[in-house]
Structure formats: structure tokens, C-alpha cells
VODO-180279 format. One record per residue: y, z, x of N, C-alpha, C in turn; residue in three letters. Coordinates in pm, whole numbers, plus 50000, padded with zeros to 5 digits. Layout:
residues N
YZXYZXYZXALA;...
***
This chain:
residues 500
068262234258879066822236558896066272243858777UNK;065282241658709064822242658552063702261358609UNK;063562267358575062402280458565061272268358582UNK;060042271358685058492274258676058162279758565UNK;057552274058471056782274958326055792283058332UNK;055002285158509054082288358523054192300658602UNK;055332307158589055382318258709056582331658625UNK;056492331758470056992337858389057562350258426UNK;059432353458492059152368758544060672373258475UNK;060742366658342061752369758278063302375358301UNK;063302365058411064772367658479066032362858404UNK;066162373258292067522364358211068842368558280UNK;068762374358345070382373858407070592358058482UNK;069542353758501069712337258575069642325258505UNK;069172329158363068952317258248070442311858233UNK;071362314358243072972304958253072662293458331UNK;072212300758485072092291558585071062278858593UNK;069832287558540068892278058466069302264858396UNK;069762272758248070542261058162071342251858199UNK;072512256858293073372244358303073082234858406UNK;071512239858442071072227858601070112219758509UNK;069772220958408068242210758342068902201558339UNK;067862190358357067972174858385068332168958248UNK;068422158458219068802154158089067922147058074UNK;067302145757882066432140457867065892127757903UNK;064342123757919063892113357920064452101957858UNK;065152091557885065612080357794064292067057828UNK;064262056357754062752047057768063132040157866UNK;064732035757928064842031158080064162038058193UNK;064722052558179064052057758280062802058858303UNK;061802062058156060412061358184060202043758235UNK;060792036058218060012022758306060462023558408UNK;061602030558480061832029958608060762037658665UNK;060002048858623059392056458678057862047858659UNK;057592047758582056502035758544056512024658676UNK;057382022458716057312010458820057322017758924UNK;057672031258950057142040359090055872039659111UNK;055522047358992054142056159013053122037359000UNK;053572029858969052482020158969053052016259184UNK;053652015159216054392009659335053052022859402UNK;053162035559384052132043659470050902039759435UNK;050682039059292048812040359278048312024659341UNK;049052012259298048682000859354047952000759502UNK;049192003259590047612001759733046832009859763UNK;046742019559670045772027759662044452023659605UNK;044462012059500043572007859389043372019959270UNK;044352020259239044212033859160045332031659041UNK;045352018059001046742014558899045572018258792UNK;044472020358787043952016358646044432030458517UNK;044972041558640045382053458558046632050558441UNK;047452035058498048512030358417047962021458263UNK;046722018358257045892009958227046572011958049UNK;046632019857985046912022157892048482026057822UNK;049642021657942050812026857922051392023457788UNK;051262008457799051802005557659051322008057501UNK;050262016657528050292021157391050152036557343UNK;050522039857472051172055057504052872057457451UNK;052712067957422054152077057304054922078057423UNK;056402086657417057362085157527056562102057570UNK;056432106557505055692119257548054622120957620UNK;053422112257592052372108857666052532104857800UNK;053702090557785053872086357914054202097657992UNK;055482104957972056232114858082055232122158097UNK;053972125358051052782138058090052082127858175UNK;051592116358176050662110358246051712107358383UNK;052852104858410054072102158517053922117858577UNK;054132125558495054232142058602052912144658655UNK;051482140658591050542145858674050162137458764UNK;050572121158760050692113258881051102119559016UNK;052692121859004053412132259049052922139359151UNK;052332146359041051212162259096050802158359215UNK;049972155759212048602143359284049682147859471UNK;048822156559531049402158859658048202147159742UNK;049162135759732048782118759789048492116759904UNK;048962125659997049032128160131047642137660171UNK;046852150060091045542151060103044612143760063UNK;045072137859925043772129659876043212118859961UNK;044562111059983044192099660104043362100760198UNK;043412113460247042652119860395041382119860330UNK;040782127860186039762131960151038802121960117UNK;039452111760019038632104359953037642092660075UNK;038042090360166036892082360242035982092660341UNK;036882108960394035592116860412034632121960333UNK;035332133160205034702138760158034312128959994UNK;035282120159979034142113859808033212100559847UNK;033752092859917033172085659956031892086960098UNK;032482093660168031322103760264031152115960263UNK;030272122660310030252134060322030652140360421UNK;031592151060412032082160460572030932165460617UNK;031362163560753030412171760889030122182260864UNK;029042187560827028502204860854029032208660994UNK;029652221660984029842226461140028672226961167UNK;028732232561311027272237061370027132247861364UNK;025812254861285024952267061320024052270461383UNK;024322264761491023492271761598023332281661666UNK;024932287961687025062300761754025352315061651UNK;024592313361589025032324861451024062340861507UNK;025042347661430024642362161508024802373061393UNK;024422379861327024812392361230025882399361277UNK;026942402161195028252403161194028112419961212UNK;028692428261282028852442361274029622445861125UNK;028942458461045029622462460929029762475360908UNK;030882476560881030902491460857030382496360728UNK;029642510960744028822515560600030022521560506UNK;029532521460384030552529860316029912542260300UNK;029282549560365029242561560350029322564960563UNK;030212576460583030252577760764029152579560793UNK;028822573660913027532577460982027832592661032UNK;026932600361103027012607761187027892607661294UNK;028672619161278029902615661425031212612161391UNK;031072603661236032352596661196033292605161079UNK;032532611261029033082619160898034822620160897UNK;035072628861002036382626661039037272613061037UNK;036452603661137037322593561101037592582260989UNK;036472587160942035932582860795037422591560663UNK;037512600560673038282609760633039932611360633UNK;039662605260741041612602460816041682588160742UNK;040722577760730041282562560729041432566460565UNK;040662571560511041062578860315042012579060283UNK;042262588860385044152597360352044792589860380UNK;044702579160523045722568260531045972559160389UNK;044492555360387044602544160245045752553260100UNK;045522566060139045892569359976047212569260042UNK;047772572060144049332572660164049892557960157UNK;049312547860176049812530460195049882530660041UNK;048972533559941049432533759795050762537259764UNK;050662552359804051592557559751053232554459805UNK;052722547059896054082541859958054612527559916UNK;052992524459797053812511059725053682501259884UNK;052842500259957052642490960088051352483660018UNK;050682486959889049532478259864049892469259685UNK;049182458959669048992454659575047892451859516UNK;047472448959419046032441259362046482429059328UNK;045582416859333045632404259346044012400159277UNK;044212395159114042862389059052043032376159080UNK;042142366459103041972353759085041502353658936UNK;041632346558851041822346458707041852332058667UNK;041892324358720042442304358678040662306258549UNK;039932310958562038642305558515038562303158348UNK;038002298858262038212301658085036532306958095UNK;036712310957958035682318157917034482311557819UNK;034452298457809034032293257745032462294157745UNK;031602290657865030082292657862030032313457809UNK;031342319757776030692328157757031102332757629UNK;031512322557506031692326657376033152325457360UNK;033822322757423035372323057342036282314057428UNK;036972308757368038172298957395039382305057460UNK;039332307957573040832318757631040102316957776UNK;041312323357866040812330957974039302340157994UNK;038342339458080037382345758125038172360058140UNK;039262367258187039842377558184039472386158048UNK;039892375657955039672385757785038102380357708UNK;037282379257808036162385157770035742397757742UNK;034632404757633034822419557639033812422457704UNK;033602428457821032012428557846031602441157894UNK;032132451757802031852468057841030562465057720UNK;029692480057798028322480857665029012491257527UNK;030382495757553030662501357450032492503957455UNK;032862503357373034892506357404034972495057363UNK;034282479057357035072466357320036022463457410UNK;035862465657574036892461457686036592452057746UNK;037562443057777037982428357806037912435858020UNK;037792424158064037592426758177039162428258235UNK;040242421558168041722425058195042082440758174UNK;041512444458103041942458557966040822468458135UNK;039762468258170038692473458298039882473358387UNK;040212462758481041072466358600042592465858555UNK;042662468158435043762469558407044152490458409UNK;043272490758356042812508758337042982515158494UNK;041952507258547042202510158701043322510658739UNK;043672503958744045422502858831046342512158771UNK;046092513658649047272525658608046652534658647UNK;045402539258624044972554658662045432558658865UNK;044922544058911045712546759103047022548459113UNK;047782543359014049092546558984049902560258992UNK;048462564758848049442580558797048652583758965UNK;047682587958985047622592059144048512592259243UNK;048872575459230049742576359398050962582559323UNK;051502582559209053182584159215053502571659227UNK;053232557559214053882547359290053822537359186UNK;054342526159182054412514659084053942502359178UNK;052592502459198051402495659242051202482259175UNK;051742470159233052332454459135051192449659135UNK;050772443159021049632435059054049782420359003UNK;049222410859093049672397859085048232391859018UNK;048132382458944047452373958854047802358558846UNK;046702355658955046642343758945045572329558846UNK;046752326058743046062316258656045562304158660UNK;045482295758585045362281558601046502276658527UNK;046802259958537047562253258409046482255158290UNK;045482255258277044282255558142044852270958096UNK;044462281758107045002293558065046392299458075UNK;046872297658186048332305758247048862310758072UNK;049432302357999049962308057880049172314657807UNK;048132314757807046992326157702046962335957806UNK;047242336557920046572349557979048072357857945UNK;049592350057957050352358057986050732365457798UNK;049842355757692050002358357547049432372057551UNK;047902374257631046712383357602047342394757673UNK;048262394757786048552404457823049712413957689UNK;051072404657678051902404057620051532414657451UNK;050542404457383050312409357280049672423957304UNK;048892430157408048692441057419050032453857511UNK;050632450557476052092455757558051772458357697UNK;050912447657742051482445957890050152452857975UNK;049162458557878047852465557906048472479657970UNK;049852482857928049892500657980050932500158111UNK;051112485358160052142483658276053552481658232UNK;054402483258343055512481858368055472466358321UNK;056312457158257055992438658264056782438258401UNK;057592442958447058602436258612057172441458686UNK;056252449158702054972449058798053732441258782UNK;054242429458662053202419158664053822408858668UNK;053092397758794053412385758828052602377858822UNK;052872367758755051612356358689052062344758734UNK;051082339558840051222330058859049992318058903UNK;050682304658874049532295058853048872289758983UNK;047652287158977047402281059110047172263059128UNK;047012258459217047062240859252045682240159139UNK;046142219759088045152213259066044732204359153UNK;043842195459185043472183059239042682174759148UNK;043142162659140042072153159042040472148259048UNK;039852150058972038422149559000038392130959028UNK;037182123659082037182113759113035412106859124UNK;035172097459087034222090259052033592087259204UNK;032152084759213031722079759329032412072959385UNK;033492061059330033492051659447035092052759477UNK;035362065959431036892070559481037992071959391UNK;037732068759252038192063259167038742074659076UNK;040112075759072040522091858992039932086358876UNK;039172102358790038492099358685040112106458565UNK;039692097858432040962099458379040072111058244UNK;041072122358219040242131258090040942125157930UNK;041762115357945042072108457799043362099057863UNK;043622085157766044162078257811045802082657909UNK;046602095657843047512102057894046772111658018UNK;046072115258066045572124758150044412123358212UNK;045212128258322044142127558451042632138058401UNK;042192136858521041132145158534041192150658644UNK;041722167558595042232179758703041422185458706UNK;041472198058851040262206558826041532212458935UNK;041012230358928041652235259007040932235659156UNK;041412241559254042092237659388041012247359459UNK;040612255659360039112266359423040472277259495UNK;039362290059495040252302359541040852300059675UNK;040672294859750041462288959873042882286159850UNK;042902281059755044432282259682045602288559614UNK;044432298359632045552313959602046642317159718UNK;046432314359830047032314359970048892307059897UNK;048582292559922049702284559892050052285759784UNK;049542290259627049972291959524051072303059553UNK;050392314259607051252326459606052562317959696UNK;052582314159776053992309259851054632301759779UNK;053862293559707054862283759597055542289159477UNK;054532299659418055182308559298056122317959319UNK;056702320259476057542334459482057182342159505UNK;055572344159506054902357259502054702368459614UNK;054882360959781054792365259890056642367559870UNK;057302362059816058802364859827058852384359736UNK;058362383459618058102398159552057872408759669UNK;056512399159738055882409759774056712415059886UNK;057592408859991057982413060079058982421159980UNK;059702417559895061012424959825060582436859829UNK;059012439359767058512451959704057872462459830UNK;058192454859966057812464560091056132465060072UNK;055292451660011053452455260044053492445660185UNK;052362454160196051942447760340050502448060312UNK;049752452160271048512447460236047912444260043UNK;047292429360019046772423959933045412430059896UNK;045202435059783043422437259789043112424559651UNK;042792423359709041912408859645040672411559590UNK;040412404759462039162404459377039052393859277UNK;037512389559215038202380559162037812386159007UNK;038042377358927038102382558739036782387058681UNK;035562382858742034212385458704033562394958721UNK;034142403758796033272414858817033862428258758UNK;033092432858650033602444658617033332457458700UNK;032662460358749031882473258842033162473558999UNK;034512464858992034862463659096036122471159125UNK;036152481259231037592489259211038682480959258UNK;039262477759182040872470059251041482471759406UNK;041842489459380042102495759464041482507759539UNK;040742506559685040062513959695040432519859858UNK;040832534959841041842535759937040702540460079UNK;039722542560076038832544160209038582528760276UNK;038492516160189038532503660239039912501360268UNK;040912501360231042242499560273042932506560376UNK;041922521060409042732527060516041842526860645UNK;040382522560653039852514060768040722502360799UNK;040522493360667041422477360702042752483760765UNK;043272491160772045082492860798044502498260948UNK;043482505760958043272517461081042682507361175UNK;041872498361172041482492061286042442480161342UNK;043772476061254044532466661270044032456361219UNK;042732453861115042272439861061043172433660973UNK;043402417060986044202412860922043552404960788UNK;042332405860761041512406560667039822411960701UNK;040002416460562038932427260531037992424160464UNK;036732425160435035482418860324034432428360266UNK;034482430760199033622441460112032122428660127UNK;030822436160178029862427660167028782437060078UNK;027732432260090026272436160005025072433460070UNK;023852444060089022712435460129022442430760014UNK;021562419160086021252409559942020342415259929UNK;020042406859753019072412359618017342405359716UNK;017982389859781016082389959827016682377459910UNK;016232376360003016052366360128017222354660049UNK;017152349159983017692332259950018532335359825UNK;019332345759845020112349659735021502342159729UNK;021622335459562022642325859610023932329459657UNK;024492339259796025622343259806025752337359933UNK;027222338060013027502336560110027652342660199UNK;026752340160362026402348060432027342354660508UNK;027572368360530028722367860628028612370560758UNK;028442358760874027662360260990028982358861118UNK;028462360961256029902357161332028862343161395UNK;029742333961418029872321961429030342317461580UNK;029672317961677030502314961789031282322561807UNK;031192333461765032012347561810032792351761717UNK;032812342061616033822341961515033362343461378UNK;034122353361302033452356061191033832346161063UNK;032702344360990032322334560889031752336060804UNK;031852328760698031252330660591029992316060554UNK;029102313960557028032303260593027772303560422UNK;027622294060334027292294160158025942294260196UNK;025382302260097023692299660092023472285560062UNK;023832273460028023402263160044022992258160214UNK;023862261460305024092256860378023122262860508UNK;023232279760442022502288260521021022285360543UNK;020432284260721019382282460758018152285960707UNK;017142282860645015962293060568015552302860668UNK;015352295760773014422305960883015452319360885UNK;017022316060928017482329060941017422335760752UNK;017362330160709017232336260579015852347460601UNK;015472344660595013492346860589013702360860794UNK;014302358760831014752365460958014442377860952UNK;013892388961031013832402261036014022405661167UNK;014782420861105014612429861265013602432461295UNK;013562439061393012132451961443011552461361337UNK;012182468961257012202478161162011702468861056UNK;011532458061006011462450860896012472448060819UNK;013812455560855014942448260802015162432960771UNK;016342432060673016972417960699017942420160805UNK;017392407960891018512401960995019652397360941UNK;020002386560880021012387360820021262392460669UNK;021932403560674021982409760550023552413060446UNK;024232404860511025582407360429026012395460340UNK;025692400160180026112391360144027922392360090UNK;028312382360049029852379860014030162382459888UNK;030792398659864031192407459697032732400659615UNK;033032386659772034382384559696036092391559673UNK;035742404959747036312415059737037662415259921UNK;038262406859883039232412160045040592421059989UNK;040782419460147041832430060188042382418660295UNK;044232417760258044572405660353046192412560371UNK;046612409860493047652413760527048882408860507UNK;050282410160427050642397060388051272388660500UNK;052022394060655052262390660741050972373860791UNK;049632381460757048562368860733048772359560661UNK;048682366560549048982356160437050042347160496UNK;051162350560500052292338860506051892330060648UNK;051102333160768051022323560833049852315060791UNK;049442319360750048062312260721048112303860581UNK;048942306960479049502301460362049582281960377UNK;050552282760526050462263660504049402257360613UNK;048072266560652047112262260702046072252960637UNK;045952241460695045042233360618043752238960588UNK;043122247460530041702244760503040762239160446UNK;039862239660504038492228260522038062226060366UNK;038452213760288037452210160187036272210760177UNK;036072215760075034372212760040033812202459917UNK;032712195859926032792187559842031332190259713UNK;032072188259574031452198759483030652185859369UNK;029362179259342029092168059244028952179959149UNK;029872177059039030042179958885029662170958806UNK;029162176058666029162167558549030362168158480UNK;031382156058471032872158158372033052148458307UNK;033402155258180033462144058055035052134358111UNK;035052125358039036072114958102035712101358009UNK;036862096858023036832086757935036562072958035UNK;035772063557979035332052058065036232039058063UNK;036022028458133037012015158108037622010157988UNK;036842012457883037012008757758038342019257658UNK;038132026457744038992039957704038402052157613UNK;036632051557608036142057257509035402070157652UNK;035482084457544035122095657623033262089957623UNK;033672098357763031882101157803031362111457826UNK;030492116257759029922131057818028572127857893UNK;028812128358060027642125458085026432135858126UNK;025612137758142024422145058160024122148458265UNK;024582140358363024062144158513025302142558579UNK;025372145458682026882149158762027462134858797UNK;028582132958760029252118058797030612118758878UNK;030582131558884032252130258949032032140659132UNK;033392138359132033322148159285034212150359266UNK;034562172659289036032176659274035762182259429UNK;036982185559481037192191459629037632206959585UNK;037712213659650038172224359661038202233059777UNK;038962246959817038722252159921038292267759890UNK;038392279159983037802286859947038222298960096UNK;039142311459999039442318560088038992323060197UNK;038062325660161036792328360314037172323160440UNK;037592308060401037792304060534038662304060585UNK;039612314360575040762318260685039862332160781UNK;038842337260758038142349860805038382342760980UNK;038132334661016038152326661138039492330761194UNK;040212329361135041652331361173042572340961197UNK;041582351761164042022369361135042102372561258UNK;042492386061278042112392161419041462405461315UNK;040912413061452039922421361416039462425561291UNK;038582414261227038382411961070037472426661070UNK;037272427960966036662440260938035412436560781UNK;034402441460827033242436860733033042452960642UNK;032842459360518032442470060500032002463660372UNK;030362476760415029432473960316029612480260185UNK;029002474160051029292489859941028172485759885UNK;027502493059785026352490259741026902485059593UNK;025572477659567025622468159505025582471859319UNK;024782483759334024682490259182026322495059158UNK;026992501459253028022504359227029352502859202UNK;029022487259234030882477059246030312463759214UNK;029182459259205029232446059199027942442259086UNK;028582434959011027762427358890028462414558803UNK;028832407758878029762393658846029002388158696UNK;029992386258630029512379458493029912365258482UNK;028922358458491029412342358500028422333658439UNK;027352341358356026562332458246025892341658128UNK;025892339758024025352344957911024212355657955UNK;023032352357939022102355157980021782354958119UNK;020602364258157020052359558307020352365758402UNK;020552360358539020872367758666022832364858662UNK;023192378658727025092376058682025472370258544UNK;025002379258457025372372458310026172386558264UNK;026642384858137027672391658063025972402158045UNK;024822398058023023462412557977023462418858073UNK;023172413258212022732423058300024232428158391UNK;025452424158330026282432458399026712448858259UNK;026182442958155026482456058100024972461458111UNK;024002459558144022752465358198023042478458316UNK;023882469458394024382476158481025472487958478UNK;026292481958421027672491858348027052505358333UNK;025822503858200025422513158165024582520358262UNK;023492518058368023182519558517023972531058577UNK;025442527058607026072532658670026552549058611UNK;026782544858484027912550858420026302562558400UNK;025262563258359024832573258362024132580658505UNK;024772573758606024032581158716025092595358767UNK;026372587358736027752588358762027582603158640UNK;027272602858526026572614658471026202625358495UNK;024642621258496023822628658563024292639158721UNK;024852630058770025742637258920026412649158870UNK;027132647758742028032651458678027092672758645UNK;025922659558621025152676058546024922672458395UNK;025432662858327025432655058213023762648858156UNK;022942653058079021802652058015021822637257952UNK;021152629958020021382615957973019802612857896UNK;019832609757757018202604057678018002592057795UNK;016612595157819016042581357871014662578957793UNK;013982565957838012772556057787011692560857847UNK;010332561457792009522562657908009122558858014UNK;009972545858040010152541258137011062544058233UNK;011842552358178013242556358302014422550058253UNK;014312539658164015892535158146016512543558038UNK;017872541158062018822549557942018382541657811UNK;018532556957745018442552557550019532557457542UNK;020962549657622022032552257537022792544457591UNK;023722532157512024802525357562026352531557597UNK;026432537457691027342541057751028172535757857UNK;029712538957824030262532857952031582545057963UNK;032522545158089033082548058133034672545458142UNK;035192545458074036562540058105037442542558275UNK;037712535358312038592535658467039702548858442UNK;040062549558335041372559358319040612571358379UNK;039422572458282038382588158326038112587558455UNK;037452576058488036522587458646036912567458717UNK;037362569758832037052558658956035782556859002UNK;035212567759045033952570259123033452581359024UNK;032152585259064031352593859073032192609059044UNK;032742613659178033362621559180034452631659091UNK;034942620759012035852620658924034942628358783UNK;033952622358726033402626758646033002646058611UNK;032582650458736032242663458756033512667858730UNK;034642667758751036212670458758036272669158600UNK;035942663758511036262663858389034702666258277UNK;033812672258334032452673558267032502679558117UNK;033882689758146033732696957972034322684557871UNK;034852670057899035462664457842034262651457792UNK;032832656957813032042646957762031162653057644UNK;031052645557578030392648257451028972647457485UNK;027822657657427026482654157456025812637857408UNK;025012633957457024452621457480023002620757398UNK;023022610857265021752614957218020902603157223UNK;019322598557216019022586057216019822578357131UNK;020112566157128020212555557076022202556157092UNK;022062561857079024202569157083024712551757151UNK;025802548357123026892539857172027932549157224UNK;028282548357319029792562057368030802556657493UNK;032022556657471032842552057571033572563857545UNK;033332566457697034072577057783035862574857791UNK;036272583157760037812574157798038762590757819UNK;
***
């Protein structure tokens, strides 16, 4: 049996065993024996045309266009392509939808105490090495200036920090805290997996242990043309797309990773995904509710920014808690108020869980529900010449963690505010862009200041005249800052300054 290429955990005491099991090379018999498989599957499928070009394909080409045939899990697509590409899946029904109970992140009245105990729990499950962090990471960075992983984007307003280098800081600083060697798992794509594990590598590992980082890749599925038709990205290659965060579930079971985790004694996952810098990895008052009420997943939510905000709602569903996409979500309940003038439904989805791994592994070979996504993807046409088309021509499927929340027992919803953990960077400019999350950065980092007692220049308008940010090593929260106040330098207009 040859090492996973894609699940790098540098086990050379087993490379003997490795070596003397690899297969022996490709010879040109065997590629036509295999050639006459993969045509024997795609044929009653109507799907030979992916062979269309064999013969003037290299022996190299062929064996890459034969393994991602391969790939191709034949047994979902079959199911998908006459519901979801060729029709569209059934909307459940929302009819019985109800606002989900959430817990505040600050105790109400009455609770302080128990607010206080679930803390200390969370910080003892650290320190007992019972928790991990878990990025979703498969994404590249390309709409945002550079050719790599979305991870090694830099998108601090000052320090030049990559969003890997942000929760990377984090995790060591919960570290020196707990006493504990706190693993964190990173899940890639086949498009990045080797640049993310280069970007880590070349920076010695961002400050970690390398045996407490596990990198591993998540599923593709092939994108496909209106009329069902796998779309091909060059005469050797399909047209892949990954599997959507839903696939972090079965990736982790396929990569070993739930095998680590039991080795390493975690019992709870905190989950996040790569875009958000403002987001604590590890946050032990959410982890020691999630552990204290027995929830077997947990959801950090948000009131939304304004009625029809594009997030996903998190409502209970027939009793059952759910996550509804603002596409899907009703206007009227959108537009909905309490008595008070509140929003009725007001939790939106920060992306942010907490999952148990005992969950995880049952829920790992649970089918969940496709969704069906019209993309624009370049692809090459009959003739064999690329197309870049303009308007959306393809349909990729994907799934999406959320929807195991159904499946939890006593799921647990907690709110956090939105200036303080959440500012997803996922376009240049605009609303959730790389501007207004260091808009924000800087937002935080001088309120977090000011708390401090720290003299921050402002505009006559109220905003900071100073690009400042915070390094994770210095302060987690708020709190942290006052604890180290003689260690900040005064703040003058116009100043650039990273705290570290």
C-alpha cells in the first residue's frame, strides 16, 4: 500500500513498508487494459466522450485522466445527475419554522455562575488535550491577488500576517496557557494541499510542533454540463470541484484523522473556516457550555447586519434545528418582528462549530443532502478547444456541514457579536472583502485599547487615524490587553503598529 500524497504525517519508520508494497510501473498493456475498463463504465453511462482524446494523449496523461475516472464516486453521481443536474431537488418544507433558542455570550442575570463554571470547564478540556482546532482551508486565493492557498493571504492592517500565521498565533498562545499540545487539523484541497503544506513548512511549521499538524485533503466531484454531461478542464482532465465543507466529515475518516484524533484522547472538534480573521480557534466559554449541556454540535451565530443578509438562517425546523440559506429563506419571515421591534429571526450562521468526535464518526458515512450550485467554468468544448464562458454553464453539487445540526442531540446555538469574531474575507473590495475586514481588524483592535486605557488618534468623524492591529500571541480578547498595557507604545495619527 503506497503513503496518501495528500495526508503528509512523515512517518519514516514505515517508509520500508511503504517501499516494498508500491505497485510496479505503468507498462502501455496495462494502460489499454485499463482504457477498456474505464470506457466499459463511462459507456452506459453516455459519458465515453471523456475517452474522446486518448490516442493522442502521453502515457502520463492517460494514467491522470484513468485515476480521475477512478475518482468519480459513480455510485453518487448516478443518483444525482437525473435529480439534482438534470432536475432540481425538492425544497424541504418551511412551513413549521420557529426561532431557535440561543445562548448570549455575555450571562444573563442569574447565570454568572454558570456562565463561569462552563469557562473553567472549557479551559480544563484544553488543557487535558480533549480539544482540537479544525480549518477548512481547500479554497485558493486567487480573486484575492495571489496564486496559493486563501490561508497565505496577508490580510492584517499592519504585521504583514497571512491568515495561517492569525490562527496560527492563536493556537500557540492557548497552548502556552493550557500546558497542552492542542493538534490542529487542516483541511486542503487536491488544488493547494502541497502549497499549503510548502507555506507552512517554509515558515518552520508557523511556531508548532510538525507531529501536531495534520493536513489533510478533502473529496472532489466532477462539474457537469446541463444535460448531464461531465464537463472536461483539458483533454487529460476532468472538471473537479471540491465536495463543499460537508466533506470535511468523510475526508477526516478517510485521511486518518478521526484515527489521530482518538489516539490523541480529543473528544471535541472546534471548527472554523480559513476566511475569517477576527475568529478565535479556541474559545474555552463556547467549548465548556458545548461539553456542559451534553451538545453534540455547537454553532456560534450573529444577529444579522439587515433583514436579507446573505447568511444562513439558524431556525428549528419541525422541532429540529437547521440551518435554512438565505436563498431559500422566506422574505416575510425575513422582514418578521417581535413585539419589541426586534428581528424574529435573528441568527445568522458565523461558520464557527463545535462537534463531538464520537458525532463525527457516526455521522461521517451519513449521506448528506446535495445541493445544487449553476457556476461559470472554463472547459474545453467538442472540438477540444477551451471555453471561457460568461454566464454559468455548468452544475457542481456539493454538501455542507450544517446539515448534520438535524442529527445532533441537544445542539447548542451561542451568540457572539459580530464586530468581535466575525469579518470573512472573500472579495477584494466591498461587503466581506480583504478592506472591510481590515476596517474591522483595526475596529476591534482599538476598542480592545481604549478598554485597555490606551489613547487611540481618531478622525472627526470617530474613526481611527491609526492602522493598528493586534497580534493573537498578545491579547485573545479584550481582557488580555489591560494585562499587558505598559507593553504598548503610544499611538500617534497616521502611525501603522502591530502589537505583538
Amino acid at each position: 500500500m503506497k503513503p496518501n500524497p495528500r495526508n503528509e504525517r512523515g512517518l519514516a519508520e514505515s517508509a520500508h513498508c511503504f517501499e516494498s508494497a508500491a505497485p510496479p510501473m505503468n507498462t502501455a498493456a496495462d494502460s489499454t487494459m485499463r482504457y477498456r475498463e474505464a470506457l466499459e463504465l463511462l459507456r452506459p453511462r453516455a459519458q465515453d466522450h471523456v475517452l474522446r482524446w486518448w490516442a493522442e494523449l502521453n502515457e502520463a496523461q492517460r494514467a491522470r485522466l484513468l485515476e480521475e475516472i477512478a475518482s468519480v464516486p459513480w455510485d453518487v453521481v448516478d443518483r444525482l445527475i437525473p435529480s439534482h443536474v438534470l432536475g432540481r431537488p425538492a425544497t424541504p418544507s418551511l412551513a413549521n419554522l420557529q426561532p431557535a433558542p440561543v445562548f448570549p455570550r455575555t450571562a444573563p442575570a442569574g447565570k454568572e455562575a454558570y456562565y463561569r463554571d462552563a469557562e473553567n470547564l472549557g479551559c480544563k478540556l484544553l488543557r487535558e488535550t480533549r480539544v482540537a482546532a479544525l480549518t477548512v482551508a481547500g479554497g485558493q486565493g486567487t480573486r484575492l491577488g495571489i496564486d496559493g492557498p486563501k490561508g497565505a493571504v496577508v490580510v492584517t492592517p499592519a504585521g504583514h500576517r497571512t491568515l495561517f500565521e492569525l490562527f496560527a498565533a492563536a493556537i500557540v498562545e492557548q497552548r502556552r496557557r493550557s500546558a497542552a499540545p492542542i493538534p490542529w487539523y487542516i483541511m486542503t484541497s487536491p488544488a493547494n494541499h502541497e502549497q499549503t503544506i510548502e507555506f507552512f513548512r517554509a515558515r518552520g511549521w508557523l511556531g508548532l510542533p510538525r507531529e501536531d499538524l495534520f493536513f489533510f485533503s478533502q473529496g472532489m466531484l466532477p462539474a457537469f454540463d446541463r444535460h448531464g454531461r461531465l464537463l472536461m478542464e483539458a483533454r487529460d482532465r476532468l472538471s473537479l470541484a471540491p465536495d463543499g465543507h460537508g466533506g470535511t466529515l468523510k475526508a477526516l475518516a478517510r485521511s486518518g484523522g478521526l484515527t489521530d484524533m482518538r489516539r490523541r484522547g480529543v473528544e471535541i472538534v472546534s471548527y472554523f473556516q480559513v476566511d475569517n480573521p477576527l475568529v478565535r480557534p479556541l474559545d474555552p466559554l463556547f467549548i465548556g457550555l458545548h461539553a456542559r449541556t451534553g451538545s453534540e454540535m455547537s454553532t456560534k451565530v450573529l444577529p444579522k447586519a439587515e433583514d436579507l443578509e446573505c447568511v444562513g438562517n439558524l431556525c428549528l425546523r419541525d422541532g429540529k434545528l437547521a440551518v435554512i440559506e438565505y436563498s431559500e429563506f422566506p422574505e416575510a419571515l425575513a422582514h418578521a418582528r417581535n413585539a419589541d421591534g426586534t428581528r424574529r429571526f435573528d441568527s445568522g450562521n458565523a461558520a464557527i462549530h463545535l462537534l463531538n468526535v464520537p458525532f463525527v464518526e457516526r455521522v461521517s458515512g451519513h449521506l448528506l443532502p446535495y445541493r445544487r450550485a449553476e457556476k461559470t467554468v472554463p472547459c474545453i468544448d467538442d472540438e477540444g478547444r477551451t471555453v471561457r464562458p460568461t454566464a454559468p454553464n455548468a452544475v457542481k453539487l456539493e454538501t455542507f456541514i450544517f446539515d448534520v445540526l438535524p442529527l445532533a442531540e441537544n445542539p447548542l446555538l451561542f451568540q457572539i457579536e459580530r464586530a468581535e469574531e466575525f469579518s470573512p474575507v472573500k472579495n477584494p473590495t466591498g461587503v466581506d472583502s480583504l478592506e472591510s475586514s481590515r476596517r474591522d481588524q483595526i475596529r476591534r483592535a482599538c476598542r480592545w485599547l481604549e478598554a485597555a486605557g490606551v489613547a487611540v488618534p481618531r478622525r472627526a468623524d470617530g474613526t481611527p487615524d491609526v492602522d493598528v492591529g493586534i497580534d493573537p500571541g498578545f491579547a485573545l480578547e479584550a481582557a488580555d490587553v489591560a494585562a499587558k498595557r505598559e507593553r504598548i507604545p503610544p499611538l500617534r495619527a497616521g502611525d501603522t503598529v502591530w502589537i505583538e
